[in-house]
C-alpha positions as CSV (number, residue, x, y, z in Angstrom):
1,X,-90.3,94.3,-68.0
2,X,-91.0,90.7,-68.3
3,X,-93.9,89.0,-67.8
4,X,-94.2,86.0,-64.9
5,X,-95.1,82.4,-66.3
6,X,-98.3,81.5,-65.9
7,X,-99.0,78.0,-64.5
8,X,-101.1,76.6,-67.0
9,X,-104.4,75.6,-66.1
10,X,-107.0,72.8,-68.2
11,X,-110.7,73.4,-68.3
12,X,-112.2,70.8,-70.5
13,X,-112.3,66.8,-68.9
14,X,-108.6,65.7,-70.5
15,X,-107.4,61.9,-69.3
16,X,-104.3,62.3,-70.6
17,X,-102.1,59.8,-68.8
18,X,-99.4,61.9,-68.6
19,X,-101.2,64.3,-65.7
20,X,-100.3,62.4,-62.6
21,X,-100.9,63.4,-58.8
22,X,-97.3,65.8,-58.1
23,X,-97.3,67.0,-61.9
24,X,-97.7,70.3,-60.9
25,X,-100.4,71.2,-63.2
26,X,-103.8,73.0,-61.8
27,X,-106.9,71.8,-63.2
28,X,-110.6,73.4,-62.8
29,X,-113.2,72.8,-59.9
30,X,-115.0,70.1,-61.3
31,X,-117.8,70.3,-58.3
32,X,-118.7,71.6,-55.0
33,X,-120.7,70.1,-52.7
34,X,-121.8,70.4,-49.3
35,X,-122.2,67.8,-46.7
36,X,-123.9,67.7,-43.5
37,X,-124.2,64.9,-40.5
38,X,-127.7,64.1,-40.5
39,X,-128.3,62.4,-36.8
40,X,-130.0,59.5,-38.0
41,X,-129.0,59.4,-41.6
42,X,-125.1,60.0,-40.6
43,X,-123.0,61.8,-43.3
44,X,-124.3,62.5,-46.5
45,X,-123.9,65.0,-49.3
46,X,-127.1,67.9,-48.7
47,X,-126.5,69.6,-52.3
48,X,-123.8,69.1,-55.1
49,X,-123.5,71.3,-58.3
50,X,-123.1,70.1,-60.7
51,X,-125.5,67.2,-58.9
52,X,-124.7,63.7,-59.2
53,X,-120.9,64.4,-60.0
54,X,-120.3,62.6,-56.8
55,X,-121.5,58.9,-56.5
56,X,-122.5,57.6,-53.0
57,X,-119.3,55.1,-54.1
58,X,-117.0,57.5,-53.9
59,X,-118.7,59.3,-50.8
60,X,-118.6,56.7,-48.9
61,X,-115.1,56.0,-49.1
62,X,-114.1,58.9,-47.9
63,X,-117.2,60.2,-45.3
64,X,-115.1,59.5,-42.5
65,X,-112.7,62.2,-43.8
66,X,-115.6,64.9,-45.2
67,X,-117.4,64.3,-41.9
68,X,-114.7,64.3,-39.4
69,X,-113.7,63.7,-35.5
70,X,-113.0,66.6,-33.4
71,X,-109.8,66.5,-33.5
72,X,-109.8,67.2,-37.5
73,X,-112.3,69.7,-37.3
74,X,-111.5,73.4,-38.6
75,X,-108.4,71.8,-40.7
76,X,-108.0,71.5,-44.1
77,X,-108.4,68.2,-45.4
78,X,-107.5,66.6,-48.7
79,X,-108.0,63.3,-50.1
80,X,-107.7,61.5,-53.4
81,X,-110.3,58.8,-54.1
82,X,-111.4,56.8,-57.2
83,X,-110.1,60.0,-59.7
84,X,-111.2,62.5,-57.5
85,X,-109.1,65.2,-55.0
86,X,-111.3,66.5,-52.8
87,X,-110.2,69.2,-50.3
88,X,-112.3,70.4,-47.4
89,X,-112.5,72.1,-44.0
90,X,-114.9,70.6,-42.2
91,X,-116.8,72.5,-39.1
92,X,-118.7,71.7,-35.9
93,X,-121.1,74.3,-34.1
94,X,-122.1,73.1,-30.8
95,X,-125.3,74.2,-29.2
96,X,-128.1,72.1,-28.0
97,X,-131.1,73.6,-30.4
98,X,-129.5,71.2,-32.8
99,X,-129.9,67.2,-32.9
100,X,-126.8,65.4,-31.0
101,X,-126.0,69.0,-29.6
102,X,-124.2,69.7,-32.6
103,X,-123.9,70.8,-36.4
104,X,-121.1,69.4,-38.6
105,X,-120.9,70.6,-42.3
106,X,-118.1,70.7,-44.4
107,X,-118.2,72.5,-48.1
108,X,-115.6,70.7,-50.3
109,X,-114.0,71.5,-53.5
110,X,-113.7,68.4,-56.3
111,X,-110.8,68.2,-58.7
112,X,-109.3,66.0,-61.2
113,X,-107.0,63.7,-59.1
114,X,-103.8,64.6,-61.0
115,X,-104.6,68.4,-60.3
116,X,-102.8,70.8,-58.1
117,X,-105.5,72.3,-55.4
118,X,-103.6,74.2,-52.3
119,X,-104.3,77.5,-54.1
120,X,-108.2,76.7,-53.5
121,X,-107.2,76.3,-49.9
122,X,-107.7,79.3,-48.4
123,X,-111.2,80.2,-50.6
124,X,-112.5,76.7,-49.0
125,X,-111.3,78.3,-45.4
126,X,-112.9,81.5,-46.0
127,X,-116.2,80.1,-47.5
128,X,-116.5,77.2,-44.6
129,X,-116.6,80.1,-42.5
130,X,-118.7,82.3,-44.1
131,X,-121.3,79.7,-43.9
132,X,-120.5,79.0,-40.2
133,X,-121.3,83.2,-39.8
134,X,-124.5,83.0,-41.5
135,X,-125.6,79.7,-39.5
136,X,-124.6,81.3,-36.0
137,X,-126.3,85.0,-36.8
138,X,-129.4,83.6,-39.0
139,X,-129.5,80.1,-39.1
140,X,-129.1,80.3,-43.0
141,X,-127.9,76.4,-43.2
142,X,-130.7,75.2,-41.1
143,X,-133.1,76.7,-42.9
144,X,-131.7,76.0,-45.8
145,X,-131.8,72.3,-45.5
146,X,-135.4,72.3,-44.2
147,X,-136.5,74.4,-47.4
148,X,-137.9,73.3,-50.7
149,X,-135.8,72.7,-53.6
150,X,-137.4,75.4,-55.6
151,X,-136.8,78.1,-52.3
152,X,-133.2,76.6,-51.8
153,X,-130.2,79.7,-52.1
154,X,-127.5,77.1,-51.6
155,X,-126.7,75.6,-54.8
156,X,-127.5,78.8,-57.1
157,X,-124.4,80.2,-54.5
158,X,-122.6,77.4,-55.3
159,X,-122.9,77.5,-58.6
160,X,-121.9,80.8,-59.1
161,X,-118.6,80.1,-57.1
162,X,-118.3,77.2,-59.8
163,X,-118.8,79.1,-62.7
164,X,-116.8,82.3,-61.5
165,X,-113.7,80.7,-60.0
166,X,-113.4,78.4,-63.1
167,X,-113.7,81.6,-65.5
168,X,-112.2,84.6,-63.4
169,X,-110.8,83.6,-61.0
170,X,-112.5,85.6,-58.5
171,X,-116.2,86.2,-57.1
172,X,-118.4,88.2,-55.3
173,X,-121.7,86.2,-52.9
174,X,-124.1,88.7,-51.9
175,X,-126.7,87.3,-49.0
176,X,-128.7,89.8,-47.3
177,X,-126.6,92.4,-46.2
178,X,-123.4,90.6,-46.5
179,X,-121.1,90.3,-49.2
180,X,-118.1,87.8,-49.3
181,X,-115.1,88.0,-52.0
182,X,-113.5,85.3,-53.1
183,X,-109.9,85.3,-55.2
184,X,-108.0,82.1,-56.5
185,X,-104.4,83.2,-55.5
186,X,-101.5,81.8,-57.1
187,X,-99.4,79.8,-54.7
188,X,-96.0,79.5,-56.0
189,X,-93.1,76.8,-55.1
190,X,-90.9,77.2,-52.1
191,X,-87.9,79.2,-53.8
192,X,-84.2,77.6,-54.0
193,X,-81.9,78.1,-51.6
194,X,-79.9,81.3,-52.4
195,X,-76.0,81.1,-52.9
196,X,-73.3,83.6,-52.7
197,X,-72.1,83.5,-56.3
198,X,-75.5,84.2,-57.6
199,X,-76.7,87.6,-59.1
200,X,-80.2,89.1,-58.5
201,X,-81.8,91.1,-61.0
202,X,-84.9,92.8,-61.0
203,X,-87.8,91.1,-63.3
204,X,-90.7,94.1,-62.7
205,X,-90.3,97.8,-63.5
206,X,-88.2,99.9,-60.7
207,X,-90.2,102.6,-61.3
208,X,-93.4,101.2,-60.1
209,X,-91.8,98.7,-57.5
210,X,-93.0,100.6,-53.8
211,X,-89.4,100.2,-51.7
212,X,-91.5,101.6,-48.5
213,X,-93.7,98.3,-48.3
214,X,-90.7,95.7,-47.9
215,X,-88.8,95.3,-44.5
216,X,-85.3,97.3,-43.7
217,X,-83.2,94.8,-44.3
218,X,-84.9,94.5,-47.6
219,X,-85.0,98.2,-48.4
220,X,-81.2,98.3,-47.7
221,X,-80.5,95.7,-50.0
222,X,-82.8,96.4,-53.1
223,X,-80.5,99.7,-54.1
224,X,-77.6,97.3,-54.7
225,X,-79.7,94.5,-57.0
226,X,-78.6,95.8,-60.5
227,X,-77.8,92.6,-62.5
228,X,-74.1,92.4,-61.6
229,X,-73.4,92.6,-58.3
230,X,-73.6,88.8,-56.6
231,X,-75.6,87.9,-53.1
232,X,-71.6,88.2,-51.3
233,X,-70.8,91.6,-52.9
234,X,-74.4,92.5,-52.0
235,X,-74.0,91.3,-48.4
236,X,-70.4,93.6,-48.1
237,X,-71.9,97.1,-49.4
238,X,-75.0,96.7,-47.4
239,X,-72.8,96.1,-44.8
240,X,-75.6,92.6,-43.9
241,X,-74.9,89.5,-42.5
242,X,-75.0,87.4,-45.6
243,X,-78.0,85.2,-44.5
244,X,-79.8,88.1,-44.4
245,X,-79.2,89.5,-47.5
246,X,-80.0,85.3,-48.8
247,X,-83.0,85.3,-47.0
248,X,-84.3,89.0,-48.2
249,X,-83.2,87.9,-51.7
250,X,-85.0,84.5,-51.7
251,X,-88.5,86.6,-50.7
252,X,-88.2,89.1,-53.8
253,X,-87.3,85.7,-56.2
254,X,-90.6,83.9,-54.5
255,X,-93.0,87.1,-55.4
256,X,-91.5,87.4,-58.6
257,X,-89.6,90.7,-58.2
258,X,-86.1,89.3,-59.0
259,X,-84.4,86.5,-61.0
260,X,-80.9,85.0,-60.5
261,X,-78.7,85.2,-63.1
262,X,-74.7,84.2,-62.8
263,X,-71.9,86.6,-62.6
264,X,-71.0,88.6,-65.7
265,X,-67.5,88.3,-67.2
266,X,-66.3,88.6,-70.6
267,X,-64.2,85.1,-69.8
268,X,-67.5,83.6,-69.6
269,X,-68.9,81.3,-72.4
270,X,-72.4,80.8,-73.2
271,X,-74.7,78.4,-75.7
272,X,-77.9,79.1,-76.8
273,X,-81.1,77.0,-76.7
274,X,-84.2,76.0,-78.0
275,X,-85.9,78.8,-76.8
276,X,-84.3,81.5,-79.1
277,X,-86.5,80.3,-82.1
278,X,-88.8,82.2,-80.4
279,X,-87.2,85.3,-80.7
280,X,-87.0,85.1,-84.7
281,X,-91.2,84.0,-85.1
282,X,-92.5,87.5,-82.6
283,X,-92.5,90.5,-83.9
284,X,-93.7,91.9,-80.3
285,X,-90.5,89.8,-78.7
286,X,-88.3,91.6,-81.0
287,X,-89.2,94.6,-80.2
288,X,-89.3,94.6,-76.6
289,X,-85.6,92.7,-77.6
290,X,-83.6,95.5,-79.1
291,X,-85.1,98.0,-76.7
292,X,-83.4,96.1,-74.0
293,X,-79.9,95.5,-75.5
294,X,-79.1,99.0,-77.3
295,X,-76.6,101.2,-76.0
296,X,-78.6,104.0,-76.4
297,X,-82.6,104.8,-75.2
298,X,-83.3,106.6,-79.1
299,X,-81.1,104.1,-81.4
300,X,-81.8,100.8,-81.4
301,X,-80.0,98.1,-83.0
302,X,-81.3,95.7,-85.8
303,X,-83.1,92.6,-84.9
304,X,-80.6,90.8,-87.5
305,X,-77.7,92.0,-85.7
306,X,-79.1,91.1,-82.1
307,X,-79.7,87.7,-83.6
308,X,-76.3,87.3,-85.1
309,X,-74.5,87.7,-81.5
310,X,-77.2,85.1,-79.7
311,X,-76.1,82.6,-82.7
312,X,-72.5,82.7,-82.4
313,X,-72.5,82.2,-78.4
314,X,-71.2,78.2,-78.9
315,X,-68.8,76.3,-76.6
316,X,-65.3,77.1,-76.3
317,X,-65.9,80.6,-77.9
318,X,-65.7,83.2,-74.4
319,X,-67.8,86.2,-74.8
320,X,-64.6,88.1,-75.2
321,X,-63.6,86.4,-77.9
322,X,-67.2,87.2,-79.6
323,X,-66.6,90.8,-78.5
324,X,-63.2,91.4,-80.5
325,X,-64.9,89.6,-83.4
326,X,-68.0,91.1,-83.9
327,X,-67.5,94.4,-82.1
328,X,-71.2,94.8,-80.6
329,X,-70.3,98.6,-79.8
330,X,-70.7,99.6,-83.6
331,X,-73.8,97.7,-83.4
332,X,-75.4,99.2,-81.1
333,X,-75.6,96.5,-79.0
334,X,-74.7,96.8,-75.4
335,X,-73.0,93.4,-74.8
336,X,-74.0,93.2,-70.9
337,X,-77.3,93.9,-71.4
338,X,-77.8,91.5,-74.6
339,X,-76.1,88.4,-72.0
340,X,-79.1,89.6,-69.7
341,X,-81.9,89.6,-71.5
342,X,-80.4,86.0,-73.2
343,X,-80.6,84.3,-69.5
344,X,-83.8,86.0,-68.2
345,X,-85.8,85.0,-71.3
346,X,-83.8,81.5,-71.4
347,X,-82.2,81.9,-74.8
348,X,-78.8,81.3,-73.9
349,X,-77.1,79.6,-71.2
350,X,-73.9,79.7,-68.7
351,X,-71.8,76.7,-69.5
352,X,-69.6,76.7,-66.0
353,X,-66.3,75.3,-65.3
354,X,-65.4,72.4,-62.5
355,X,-62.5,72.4,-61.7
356,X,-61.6,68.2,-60.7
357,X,-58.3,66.9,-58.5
358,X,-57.1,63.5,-59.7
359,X,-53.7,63.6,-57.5
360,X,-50.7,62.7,-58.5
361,X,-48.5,64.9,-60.2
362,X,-45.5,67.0,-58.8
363,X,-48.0,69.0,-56.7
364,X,-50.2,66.0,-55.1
365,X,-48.6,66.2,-51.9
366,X,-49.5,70.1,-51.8
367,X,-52.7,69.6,-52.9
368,X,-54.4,67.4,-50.8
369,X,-53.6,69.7,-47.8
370,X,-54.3,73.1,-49.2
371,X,-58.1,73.9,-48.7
372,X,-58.7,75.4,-52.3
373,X,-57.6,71.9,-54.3
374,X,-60.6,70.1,-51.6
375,X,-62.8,72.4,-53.9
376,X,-61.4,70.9,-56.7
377,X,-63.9,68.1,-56.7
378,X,-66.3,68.7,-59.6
379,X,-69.2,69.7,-57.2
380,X,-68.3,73.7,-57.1
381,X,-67.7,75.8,-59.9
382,X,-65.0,78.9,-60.6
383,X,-67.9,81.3,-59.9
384,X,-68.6,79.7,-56.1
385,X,-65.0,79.2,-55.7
386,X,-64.0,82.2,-56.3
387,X,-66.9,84.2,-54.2
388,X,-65.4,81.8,-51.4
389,X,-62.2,82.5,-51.3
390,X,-61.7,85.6,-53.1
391,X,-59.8,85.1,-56.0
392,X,-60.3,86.5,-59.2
393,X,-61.3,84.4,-61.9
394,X,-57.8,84.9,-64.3
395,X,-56.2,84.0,-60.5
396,X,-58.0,80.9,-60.4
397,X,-57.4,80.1,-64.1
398,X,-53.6,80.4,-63.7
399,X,-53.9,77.7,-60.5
400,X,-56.0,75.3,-62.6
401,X,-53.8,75.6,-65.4
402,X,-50.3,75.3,-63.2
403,X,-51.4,72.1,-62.1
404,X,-51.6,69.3,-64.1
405,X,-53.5,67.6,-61.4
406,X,-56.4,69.4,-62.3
407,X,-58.8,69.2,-65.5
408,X,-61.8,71.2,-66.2
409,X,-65.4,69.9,-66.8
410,X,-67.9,72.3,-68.9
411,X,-71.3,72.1,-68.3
């Protein structure tokens, strides 16, 4: 249905001072090179593509990480140095054919120092091991580093990792018999914390989504996700524990199956945003737009029309009050589905209610001690009060507006 943001990634050499270390942003791999401990020579870089990218400055600032202990061995390491991140996972095979008993070798990845790198972790793992395979079956790395530079395999295989993790993304190494895959996977951020008053919704076809390869818990809970029932209703039909049905729910939002959206109610008010500009510049947007919001699968409404509701979403005016006005039914616009796509594409927003306690009043005295008016303290808003204690949201309004103890913050 809707396709998942792409982090954006930079290949040309950009020194924009606006990229800092934590930006989020992934950059290219600007160099691999691999590093041995040469038992009289100590640590030093065997073979670098593309060569020279890393000065024996900046090496030997940070050999003492490259070339490790013991007890950093087989970890991932990352360090920033002079401009450069440079992540690793160095390896020692001990055996007593070798000088000092022992081979250490680490193959490292070099980045822009701003960039984001742990989704290279795991391909630096995998080929730090391959490598370690090859040495302990053939003595490929050995031989290797005796060899001539015109008979040397190693940096024509790293520069086709280079070019083909830069470009696709993935890549195939092909030694002898053995062939290794390697695939940059997207690591995304550690979702939110899920709360009752929040509404899944799914964000990927239904019809292609496979229900048999999730857990139980999941697979009872997934039937119930249908863009209006919250996480507490969810948790009640299911008949879950309600950390359950949080922690299922936070696992489909982290693969990108679901989205939260907040409750639907006509008493709601939305805005719109910046982002609905879009909407009126691509054709392909509009399309996929009315398809979504009609009331009907074979008649659609007009863009204009769909357009015309978005705009007239403004504070103070509830989506009730647009209803009667407007009259979306002989529009063919289905008025649920229209808030929907609004939030899931980021057109429109929810502006929420606080409800705040000064004290005071003719009901101070009842307040202070009742547990509802402690949720009266700007922090919670009606939706998350009313999940928690079951009132209704014209209930709640008729409290709030009883007491004249208690104003209301939009945001």
């Amino acid at each position: 249905m809707l396709d998942e943001p792409q982090q954006q990634v930079l290949s040309p050499r950009n020194d924009d001072s606006s990229f800092f270390e934590g930006c989020g942003r992934e950059g290219p791999i600007r160099c691999i090179f691999f590093s041995e401990f040469h038992p009289t020579a100590g640590p030093k870089i065997s073979c670098q593509v593309p060569e020279d990218f890393i000065s024996k400055e900046v090496f030997d600032a940070v050999s003492v990480y490259i070339i490790p202990k013991q007890q950093l061995q087989r970890s991932i390491l990352t360090v920033n140095v002079l401009g450069h991140k440079i992540t690793g996972f160095p390896i020692s095979i001990s055996n007593k054919k070798y000088a000092r008993n022992a081979f250490y070798f680490n193959l490292c990845f070099v980045c822009d120092a701003w960039a984001r790198t742990v989704q290279y972790e795991g391909v630096v793992k995998k080929l730090a091991e391959y490598l370690m395979m090859m040495e302990l079956e053939s003595d490929f790395l050995s031989n290797e580093l005796r060899s001539s530079s015109d008979n040397c395999k190693l940096p024509k295989i790293l520069q086709q990792i280079l070019a083909d993790l830069n470009s696709k993304k993935i890549c195939t190494i092909t030694e002898g018999t053995t062939n290794m895959h390697l695939k940059v996977v997207k690591v995304a951020a550690d979702p939110p914390a899920i709360l009752d008053h929040q509404v899944p919704i799914f964000t990927v076809n239904e019809q292609n989504f496979k229900k048999e390869m999730w857990d139980l818990t999941t697979q009872q809970v997934l039937p119930l996700i249908n863009g209006f029932n919250h996480v507490a209703k969810i948790a009640a039909e299911a008949d879950v524990e309600s950390n359950l049905v949080k922690a299922c729910v936070q696992n489909l939002v982290y693969y990108g199956i679901v989205q939260l959206i907040p409750i639907f109610q006509y008493s709601n008010v939305y805005c719109t945003t910046p982002a609905l500009q879009k909407l009126s510049d691509d054709a392909q947007t509009q399309e996929e737009c009315v398809k979504y919001v009609a009331k009907s699968e074979t008649n659609f409404p007009t863009i204009h029309d769909v357009f015309t509701m978005y705009c007239n979403m403004t504070y103070g005016t509830t989506l009730k009050d647009l209803c009667i006005r407007i009259n979306p039914y002989s529009l063919k616009i289905d008025e649920q589905k229209l808030v929907q796509y609004g939030l899931l594409q980021g057109y429109i927003r929810r502006i929420n209610k606080y409800p705040v306690f000064l004290g005071g009043g003719h009901s101070s005295e009842l307040a202070v001690t009742t547990p509802l008016h402690q949720q009266f303290n700007g922090l919670h808003s009606f939706d998350e009060i009313c999940c928690t204690t079951g009132l209704s949201a014209s209930q709640l309004d008729q409290i709030v507006d009883s007491d004249p103890s208690v104003f209301l913050i939009w945001k």
